[in-house]
C-alpha positions as semicolon CSV with decimal commas, in nm:
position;residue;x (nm);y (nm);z (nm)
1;X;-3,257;6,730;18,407
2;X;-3,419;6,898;18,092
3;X;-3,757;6,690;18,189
4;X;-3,751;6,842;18,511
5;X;-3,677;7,230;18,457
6;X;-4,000;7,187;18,188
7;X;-4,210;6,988;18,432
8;X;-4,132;7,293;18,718
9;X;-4,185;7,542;18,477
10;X;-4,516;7,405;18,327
11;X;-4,606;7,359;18,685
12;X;-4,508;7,731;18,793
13;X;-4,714;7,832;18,467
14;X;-4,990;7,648;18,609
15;X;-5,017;7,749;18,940
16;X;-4,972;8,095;18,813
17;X;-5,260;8,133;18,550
18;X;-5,517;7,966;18,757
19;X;-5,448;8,065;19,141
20;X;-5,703;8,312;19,259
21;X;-5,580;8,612;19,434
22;X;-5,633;8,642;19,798
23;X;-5,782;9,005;19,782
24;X;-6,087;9,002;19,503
25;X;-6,340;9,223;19,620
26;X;-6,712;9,275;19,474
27;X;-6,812;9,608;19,328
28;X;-7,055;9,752;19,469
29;X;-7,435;9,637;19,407
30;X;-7,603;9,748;19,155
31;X;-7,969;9,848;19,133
32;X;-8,225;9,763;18,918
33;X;-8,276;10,189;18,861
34;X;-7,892;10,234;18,799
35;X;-7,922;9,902;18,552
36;X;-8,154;10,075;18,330
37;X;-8,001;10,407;18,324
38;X;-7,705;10,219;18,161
39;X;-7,938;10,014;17,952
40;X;-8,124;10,332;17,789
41;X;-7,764;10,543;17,750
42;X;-7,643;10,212;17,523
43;X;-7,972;10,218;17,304
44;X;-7,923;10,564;17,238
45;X;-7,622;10,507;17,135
46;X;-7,753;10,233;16,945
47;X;-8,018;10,505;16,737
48;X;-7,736;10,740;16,695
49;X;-7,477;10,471;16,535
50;X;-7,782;10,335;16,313
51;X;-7,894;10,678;16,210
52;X;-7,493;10,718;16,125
53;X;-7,554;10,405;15,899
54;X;-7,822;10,484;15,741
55;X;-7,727;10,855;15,607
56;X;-7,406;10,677;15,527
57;X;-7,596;10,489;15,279
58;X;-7,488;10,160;15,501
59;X;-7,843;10,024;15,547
60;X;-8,204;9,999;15,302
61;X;-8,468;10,151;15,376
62;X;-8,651;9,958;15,545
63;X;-8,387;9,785;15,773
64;X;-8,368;10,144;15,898
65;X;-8,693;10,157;15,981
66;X;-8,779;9,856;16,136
67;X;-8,458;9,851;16,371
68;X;-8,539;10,237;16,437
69;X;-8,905;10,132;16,577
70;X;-8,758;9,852;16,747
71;X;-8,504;10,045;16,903
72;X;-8,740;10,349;16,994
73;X;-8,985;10,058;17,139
74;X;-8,735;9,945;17,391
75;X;-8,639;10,294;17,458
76;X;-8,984;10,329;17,559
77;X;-9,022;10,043;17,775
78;X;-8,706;10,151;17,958
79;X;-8,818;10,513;18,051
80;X;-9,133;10,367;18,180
81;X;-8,977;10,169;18,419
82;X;-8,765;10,431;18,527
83;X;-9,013;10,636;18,579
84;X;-9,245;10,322;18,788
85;X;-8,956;10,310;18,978
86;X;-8,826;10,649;19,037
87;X;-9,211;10,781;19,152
88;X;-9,203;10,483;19,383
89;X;-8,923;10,571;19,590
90;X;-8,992;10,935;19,590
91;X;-9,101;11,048;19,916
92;X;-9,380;11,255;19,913
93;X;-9,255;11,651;19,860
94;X;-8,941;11,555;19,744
95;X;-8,867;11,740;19,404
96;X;-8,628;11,584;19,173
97;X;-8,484;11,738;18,839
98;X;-8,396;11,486;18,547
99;X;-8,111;11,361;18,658
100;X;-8,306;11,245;18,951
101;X;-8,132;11,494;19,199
102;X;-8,309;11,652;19,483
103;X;-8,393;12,016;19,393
């Protein structure tokens, strides 16, 4: 009897950790403009946490530096694409503000 109420149980377990639910939805798509607005907010964060580090007298010198310029690089790259990408889908005499909002 005790085999069986561990066997139902382990089974119940089971079928309860790796049935899929019926109603799993996707979120909505995401484009390659709204990927790299979240991409650029994170490195920024990144430069603020390692300037953080650094004035905390966490990091040398020149760690600082060269994950600064490596950060500020990819930064860099990012914006540019936004931008490639932003001026490409912009109608003609459609004015935009920074948020990339019609004005």
């Amino acid at each position: 009897m005790i085999p069986l109420l561990c066997a139902l149980i382990t089974a119940a377990a089971l079928l309860y950790v790796f049935s899929v639910p019926g109603g799993l939805t996707s979120g909505p798509e995401k484009t390659r403009a709204a990927f790299l607005r979240e991409r650029r907010e994170a490195v920024y964060e990144n430069l603020r946490d390692l300037n953080f580090e650094f004035k905390a007298g966490k990091l040398p010198e020149t760690d600082y530096l060269t994950m600064k310029s490596s950060l500020e690089e990819e930064a860099a790259a990012i914006l540019a694409e936004i931008s490639r990408l932003e001026s490409a889908v912009q109608p003609a005499g459609v004015i935009r503000n920074k948020k990339g909002q019609r004005v």
